[in-house]
TORKOL-4160 file (C-alpha; in steps of 0.2 Angstrom, whole numbers, padded with zeros to 4 digits, m for minus):
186
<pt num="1" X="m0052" Y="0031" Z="0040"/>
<pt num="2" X="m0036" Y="0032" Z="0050"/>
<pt num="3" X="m0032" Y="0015" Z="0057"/>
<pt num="4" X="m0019" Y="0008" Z="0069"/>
<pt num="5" X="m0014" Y="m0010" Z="0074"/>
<pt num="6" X="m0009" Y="m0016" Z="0093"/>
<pt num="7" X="0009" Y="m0020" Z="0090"/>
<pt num="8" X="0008" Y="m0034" Z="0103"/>
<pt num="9" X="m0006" Y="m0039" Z="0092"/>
<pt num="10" X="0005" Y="m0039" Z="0076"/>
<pt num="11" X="0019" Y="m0048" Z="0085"/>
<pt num="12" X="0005" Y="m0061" Z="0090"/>
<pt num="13" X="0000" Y="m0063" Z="0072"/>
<pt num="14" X="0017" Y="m0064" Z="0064"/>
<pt num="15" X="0025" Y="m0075" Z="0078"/>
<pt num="16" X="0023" Y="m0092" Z="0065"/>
<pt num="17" X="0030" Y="m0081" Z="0050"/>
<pt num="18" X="0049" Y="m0077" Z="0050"/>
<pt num="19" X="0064" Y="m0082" Z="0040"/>
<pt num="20" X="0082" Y="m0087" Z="0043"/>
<pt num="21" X="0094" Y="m0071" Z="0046"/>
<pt num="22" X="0105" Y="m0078" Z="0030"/>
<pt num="23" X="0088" Y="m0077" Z="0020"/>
<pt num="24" X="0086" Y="m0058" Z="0022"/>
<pt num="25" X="0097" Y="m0054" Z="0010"/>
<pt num="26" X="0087" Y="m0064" Z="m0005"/>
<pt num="27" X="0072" Y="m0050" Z="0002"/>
<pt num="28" X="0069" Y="m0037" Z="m0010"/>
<pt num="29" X="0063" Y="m0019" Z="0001"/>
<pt num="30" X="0044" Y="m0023" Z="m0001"/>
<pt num="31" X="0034" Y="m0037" Z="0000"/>
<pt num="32" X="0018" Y="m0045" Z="0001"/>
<pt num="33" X="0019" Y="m0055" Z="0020"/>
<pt num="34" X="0008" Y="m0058" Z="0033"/>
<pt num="35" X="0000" Y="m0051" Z="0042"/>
<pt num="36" X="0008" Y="m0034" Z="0035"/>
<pt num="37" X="0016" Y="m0030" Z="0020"/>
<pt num="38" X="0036" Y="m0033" Z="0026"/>
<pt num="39" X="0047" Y="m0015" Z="0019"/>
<pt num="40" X="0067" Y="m0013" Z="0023"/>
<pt num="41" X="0071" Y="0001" Z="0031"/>
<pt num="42" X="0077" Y="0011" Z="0017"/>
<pt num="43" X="0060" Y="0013" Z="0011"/>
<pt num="44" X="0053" Y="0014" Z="0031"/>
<pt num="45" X="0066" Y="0031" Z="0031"/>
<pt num="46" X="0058" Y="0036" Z="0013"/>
<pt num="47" X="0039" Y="0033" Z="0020"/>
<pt num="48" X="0044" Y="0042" Z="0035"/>
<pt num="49" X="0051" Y="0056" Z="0026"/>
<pt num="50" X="0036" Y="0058" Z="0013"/>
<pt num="51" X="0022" Y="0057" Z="0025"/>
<pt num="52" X="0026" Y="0056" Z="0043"/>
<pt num="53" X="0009" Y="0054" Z="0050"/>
<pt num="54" X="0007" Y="0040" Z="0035"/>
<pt num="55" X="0012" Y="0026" Z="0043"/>
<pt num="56" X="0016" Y="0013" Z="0056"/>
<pt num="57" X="0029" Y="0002" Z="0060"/>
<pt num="58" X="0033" Y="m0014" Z="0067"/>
<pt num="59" X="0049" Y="m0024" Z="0070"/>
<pt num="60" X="0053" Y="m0038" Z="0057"/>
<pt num="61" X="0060" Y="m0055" Z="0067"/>
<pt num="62" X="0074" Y="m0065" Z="0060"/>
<pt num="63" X="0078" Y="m0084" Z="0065"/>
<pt num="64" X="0098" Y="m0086" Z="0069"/>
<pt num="65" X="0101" Y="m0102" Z="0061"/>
<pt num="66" X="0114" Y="m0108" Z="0074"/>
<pt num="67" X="0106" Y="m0101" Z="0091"/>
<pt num="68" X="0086" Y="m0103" Z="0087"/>
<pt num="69" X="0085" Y="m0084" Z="0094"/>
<pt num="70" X="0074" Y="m0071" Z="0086"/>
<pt num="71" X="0083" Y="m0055" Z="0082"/>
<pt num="72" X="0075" Y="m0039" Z="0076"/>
<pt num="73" X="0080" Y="m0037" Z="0056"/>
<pt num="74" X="0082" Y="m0025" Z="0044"/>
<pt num="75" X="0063" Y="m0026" Z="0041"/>
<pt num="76" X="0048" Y="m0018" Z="0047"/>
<pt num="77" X="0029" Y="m0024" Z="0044"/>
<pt num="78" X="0022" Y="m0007" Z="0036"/>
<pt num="79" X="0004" Y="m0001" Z="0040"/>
<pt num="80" X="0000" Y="0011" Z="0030"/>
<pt num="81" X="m0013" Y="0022" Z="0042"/>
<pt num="82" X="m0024" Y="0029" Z="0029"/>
<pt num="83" X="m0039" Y="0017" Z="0024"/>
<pt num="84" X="m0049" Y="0027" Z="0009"/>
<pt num="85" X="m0064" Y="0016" Z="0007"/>
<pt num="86" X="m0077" Y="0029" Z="m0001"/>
<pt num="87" X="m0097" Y="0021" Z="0006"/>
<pt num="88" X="m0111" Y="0031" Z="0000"/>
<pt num="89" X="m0128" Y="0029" Z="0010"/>
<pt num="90" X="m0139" Y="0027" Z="m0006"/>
<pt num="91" X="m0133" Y="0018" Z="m0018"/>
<pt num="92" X="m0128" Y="0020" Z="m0036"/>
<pt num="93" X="m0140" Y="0020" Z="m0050"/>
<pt num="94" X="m0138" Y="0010" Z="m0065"/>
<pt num="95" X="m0132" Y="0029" Z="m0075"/>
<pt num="96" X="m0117" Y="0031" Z="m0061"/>
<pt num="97" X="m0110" Y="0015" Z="m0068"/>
<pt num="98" X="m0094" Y="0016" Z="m0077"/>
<pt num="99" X="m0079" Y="0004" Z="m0082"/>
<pt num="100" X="m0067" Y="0015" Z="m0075"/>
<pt num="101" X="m0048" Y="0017" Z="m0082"/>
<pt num="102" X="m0040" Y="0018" Z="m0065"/>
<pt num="103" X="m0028" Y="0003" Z="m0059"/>
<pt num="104" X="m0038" Y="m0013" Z="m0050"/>
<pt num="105" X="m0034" Y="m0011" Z="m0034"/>
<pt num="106" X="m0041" Y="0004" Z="m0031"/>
<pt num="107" X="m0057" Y="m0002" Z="m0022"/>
<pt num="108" X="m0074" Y="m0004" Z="m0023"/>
<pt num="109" X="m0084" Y="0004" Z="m0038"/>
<pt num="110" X="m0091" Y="0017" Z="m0026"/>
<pt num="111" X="m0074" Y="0023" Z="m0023"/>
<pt num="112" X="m0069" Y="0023" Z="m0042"/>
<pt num="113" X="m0085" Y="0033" Z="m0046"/>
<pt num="114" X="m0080" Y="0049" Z="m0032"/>
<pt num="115" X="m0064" Y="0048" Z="m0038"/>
<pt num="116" X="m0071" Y="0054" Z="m0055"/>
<pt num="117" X="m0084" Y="0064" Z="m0051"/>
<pt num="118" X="m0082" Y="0071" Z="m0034"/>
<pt num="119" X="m0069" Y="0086" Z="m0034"/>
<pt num="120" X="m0070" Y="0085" Z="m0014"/>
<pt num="121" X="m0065" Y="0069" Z="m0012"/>
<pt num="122" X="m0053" Y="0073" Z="m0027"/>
<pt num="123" X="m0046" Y="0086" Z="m0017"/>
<pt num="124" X="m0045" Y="0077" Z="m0001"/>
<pt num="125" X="m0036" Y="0062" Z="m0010"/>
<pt num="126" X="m0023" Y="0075" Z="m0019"/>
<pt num="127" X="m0017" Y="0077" Z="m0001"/>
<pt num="128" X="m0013" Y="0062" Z="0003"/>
<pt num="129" X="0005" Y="0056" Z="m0002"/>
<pt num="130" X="m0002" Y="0039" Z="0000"/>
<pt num="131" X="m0015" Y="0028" Z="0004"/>
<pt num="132" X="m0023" Y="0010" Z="0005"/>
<pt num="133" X="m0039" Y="0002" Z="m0002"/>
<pt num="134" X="m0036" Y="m0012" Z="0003"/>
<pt num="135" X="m0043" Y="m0022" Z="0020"/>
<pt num="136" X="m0026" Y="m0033" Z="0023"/>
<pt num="137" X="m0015" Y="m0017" Z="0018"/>
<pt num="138" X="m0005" Y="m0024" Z="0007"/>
<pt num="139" X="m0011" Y="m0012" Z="m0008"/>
<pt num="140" X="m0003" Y="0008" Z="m0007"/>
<pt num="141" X="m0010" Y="0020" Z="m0021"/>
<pt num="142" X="0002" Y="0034" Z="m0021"/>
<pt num="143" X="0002" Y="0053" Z="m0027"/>
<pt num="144" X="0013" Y="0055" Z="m0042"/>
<pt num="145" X="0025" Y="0066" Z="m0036"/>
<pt num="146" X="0030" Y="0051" Z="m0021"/>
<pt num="147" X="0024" Y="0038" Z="m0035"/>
<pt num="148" X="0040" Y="0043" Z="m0048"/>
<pt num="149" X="0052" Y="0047" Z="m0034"/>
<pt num="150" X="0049" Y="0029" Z="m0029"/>
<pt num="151" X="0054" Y="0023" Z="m0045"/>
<pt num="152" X="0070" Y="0036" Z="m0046"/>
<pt num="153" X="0076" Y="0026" Z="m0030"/>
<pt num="154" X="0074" Y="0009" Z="m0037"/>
<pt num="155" X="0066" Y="0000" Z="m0022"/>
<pt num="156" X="0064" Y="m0015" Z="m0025"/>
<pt num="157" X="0048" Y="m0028" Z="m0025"/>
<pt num="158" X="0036" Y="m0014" Z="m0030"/>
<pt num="159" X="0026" Y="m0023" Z="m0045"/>
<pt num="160" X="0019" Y="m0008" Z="m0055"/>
<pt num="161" X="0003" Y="m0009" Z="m0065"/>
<pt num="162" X="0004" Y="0005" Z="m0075"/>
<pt num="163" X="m0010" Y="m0001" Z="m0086"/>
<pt num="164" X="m0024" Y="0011" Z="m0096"/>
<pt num="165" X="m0037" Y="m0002" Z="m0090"/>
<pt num="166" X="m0040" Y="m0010" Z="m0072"/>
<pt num="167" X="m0046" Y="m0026" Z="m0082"/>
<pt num="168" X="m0026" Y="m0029" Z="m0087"/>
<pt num="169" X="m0020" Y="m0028" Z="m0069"/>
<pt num="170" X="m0012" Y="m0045" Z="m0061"/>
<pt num="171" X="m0013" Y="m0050" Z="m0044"/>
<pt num="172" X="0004" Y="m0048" Z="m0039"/>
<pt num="173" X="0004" Y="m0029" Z="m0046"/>
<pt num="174" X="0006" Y="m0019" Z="m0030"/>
<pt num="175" X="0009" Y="m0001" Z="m0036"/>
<pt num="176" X="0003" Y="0011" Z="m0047"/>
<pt num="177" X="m0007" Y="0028" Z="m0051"/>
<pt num="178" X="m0025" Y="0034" Z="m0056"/>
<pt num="179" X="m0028" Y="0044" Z="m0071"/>
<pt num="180" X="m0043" Y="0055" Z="m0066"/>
<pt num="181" X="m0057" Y="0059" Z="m0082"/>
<pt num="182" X="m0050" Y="0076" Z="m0082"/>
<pt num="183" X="m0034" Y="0067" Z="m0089"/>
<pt num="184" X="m0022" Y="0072" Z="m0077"/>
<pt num="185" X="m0011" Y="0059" Z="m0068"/>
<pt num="186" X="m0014" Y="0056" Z="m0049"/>
């Protein structure tokens, strides 16, 4: 599902959350906020750059201290568009049940069992370079190729659970990658 916020709705939301402009710099370039996951804009220019149809933006506010004033910041809330909830009609039968070794946030079981056994949706996810499973859109699974060249930039505040089982994943884990059945990295 592609998705999309009202920014005038997002400004609504995130009018209570904001911070002083001297506090920016403690930021690192991702993290969890609300109501959207707050990204500098180094990593806003790499999103762009890896997927421009990914993802939407919306300015960041800070508080000047002396004045009161709002300013827009070096921040953005990120949205990523693409919402990859997997909902089959019938459900699944006690013999499509699996522990899967896929990181935790990936979703709901149904999800975690196409991704195994579904080369469609195998192949439809393959071209994404990122995606969310997550409702409030702070979660982001990406392709590996995106995935390792996020790590060769060293942004900052991405938590990675890396993992061989979702059961040893930590809320605060934020990032990270699938490893298919057929044992190839996603």
């Amino acid at each position: 599902m592609r998705v999309a916020i009202d920014a005038a709705a997002v400004t609504e939301r995130a009018a209570s959350r904001s911070i002083s402009e001297a506090g920016l710099k403690h930021l690192p370039e991702t993290l969890g906020w609300n109501p959207l996951r707050l990204i500098g804009a180094r990593l806003r220019d790499f999103l762009e750059e890896s997927f421009p149809q990914g993802s939407l933006f919306y300015p960041f506010f800070a508080i000047d201290r002396e004045t009161g004033a709002s300013k827009p910041a070096n921040f953005f809330y990120w949205l990523p568009c693409h919402y990859l909830r997997f909902k089959p009609n019938p459900k699944r039968s006690s013999d499509q049940a699996m522990t899967p070794h896929v990181w935790g946030a990936l979703g709901r079981q149904d999800t975690v069992w196409e991704m195994y056994h579904n080369k469609a949706f195998q192949a439809f996810v393959e071209e994404l370079p990122f995606w969310t499973p997550s409702p409030n859109f702070n979660q982001c699974v990406f392709r590996a190729d995106v995935y390792h060249s996020i790590k060769a930039a060293s942004f900052t505040g991405f938590e990675e659970a890396a993992a061989d089982n979702y059961l040893r994943h930590t809320p605060e884990q934020c990032v990270g990658y699938v490893h298919f059945a057929r044992g190839c990295l996603w």
